[in-house]
C-alpha positions, -999 to +999 in steps of 0.1 A: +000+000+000+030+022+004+031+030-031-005+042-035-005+061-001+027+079-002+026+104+024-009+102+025-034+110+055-055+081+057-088+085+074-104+051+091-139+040+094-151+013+120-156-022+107-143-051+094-123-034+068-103-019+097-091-053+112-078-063+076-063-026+065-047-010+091-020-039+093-010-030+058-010+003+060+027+014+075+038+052+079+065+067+102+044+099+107+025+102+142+000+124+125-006+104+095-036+084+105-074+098+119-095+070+134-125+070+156-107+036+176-120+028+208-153+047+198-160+025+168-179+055+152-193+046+116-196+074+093-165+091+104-138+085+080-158+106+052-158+141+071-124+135+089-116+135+051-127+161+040-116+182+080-080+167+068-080+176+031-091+212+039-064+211+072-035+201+052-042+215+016-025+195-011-018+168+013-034+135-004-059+117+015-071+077+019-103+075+034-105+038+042-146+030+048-170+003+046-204+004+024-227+007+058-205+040+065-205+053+033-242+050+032-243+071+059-224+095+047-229+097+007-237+132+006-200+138+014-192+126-016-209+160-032-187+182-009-153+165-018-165+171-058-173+204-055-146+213-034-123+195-059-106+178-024-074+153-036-092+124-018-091+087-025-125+068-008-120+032-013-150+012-002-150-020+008-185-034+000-195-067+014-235-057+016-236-064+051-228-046+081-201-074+087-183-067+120-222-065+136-231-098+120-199-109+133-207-104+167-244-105+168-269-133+186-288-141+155-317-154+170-321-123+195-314-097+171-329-102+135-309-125+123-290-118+089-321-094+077-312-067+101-274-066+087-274-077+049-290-050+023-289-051-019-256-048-033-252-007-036-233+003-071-215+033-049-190+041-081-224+048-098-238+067-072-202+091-068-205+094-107-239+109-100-225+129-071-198+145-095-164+123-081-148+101-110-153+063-098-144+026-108-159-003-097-137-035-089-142-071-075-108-085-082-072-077-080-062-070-112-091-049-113-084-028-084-046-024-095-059-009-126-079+013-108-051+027-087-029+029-117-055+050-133-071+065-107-048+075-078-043+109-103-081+118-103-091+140-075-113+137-059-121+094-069-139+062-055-129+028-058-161+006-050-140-027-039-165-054-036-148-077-014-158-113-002-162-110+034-154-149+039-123-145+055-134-115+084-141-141+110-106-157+109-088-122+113-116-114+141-108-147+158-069-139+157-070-109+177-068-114+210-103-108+232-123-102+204-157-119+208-175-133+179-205-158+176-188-169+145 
């Protein structure tokens, strides 16, 4: 990720995206990263965006958020465009709210129904908004959208991701709870 980032600020949303990108993303700057942590506040990572791209101008900035986040938050997307903001939003979009499924009593709280929603075309909908987008489901796909896209400011990458493997990097970390 080094190469994409650069000296990038990278914003964080809560989830399960968090558990498998914040490993891979390495800086030596103290100041580099703006995450909700302990709070676990969805829907942040899109304004602190947009706080850090108008705080640091010319600065290049990663917001890092899942699709439940984003679609809390989509009407950022028309600020960053119109604003012309040099921010990256990569979405990772599963269709679920996947660290609450992870971790939820199925049969007390509504089961898969209350988590899982229609797959959301969000490149579509930041096209719409004004903010150039690609949509990818592989990895070839997604390192042509970062060869391509990483100049386009502002720009979305709509990663649809398979969320299979969330439960294993939940179960690694050490107190985590899971019903998985």
């Amino acid at each position: 990720m080094r190469d994409v980032a650069g000296d990038a600020l990278v914003t964080v949303d809560a989830g399960a995206h968090m558990l498998v990108a914040m490993p891979l993303w390495h800086t030596d700057d103290p100041n580099a990263v703006l995450i909700s942590s302990g709070l676990a506040t969805m829907g942040f990572a899109s304004p602190a965006a947009i706080g850090g791209a108008i705080a640091q101008p010319g600065r290049r900035v990663v917001c890092l958020t899942g699709d439940g986040a984003l679609g809390m938050t989509l009407a950022e997307l028309e600020v960053i465009s119109r604003l012309a903001l040099p921010i990256a939003v990569i979405v990772f979009n599963d269709s679920a709210l996947r660290m609450i499924e992870l971790k939820q009593d199925e049969a007390a709280h509504g089961g898969s129904n209350a988590v899982r929603y229609r797959d959301i075309d969000f490149a579509g909908a930041a096209r719409a908004l004004g903010v150039a987008a690609h949509r990818v489901a592989s990895v070839p796909e997604l390192e042509r959208a970062l060869s391509s896209g990483v100049g386009e400011d502002p720009v979305v990458i709509d990663a649809v991701v398979d969320p299979s493997g969330y439960s294993d990097v939940l179960r690694a970390i050490p107190g985590a709870r899971t019903s998985v």
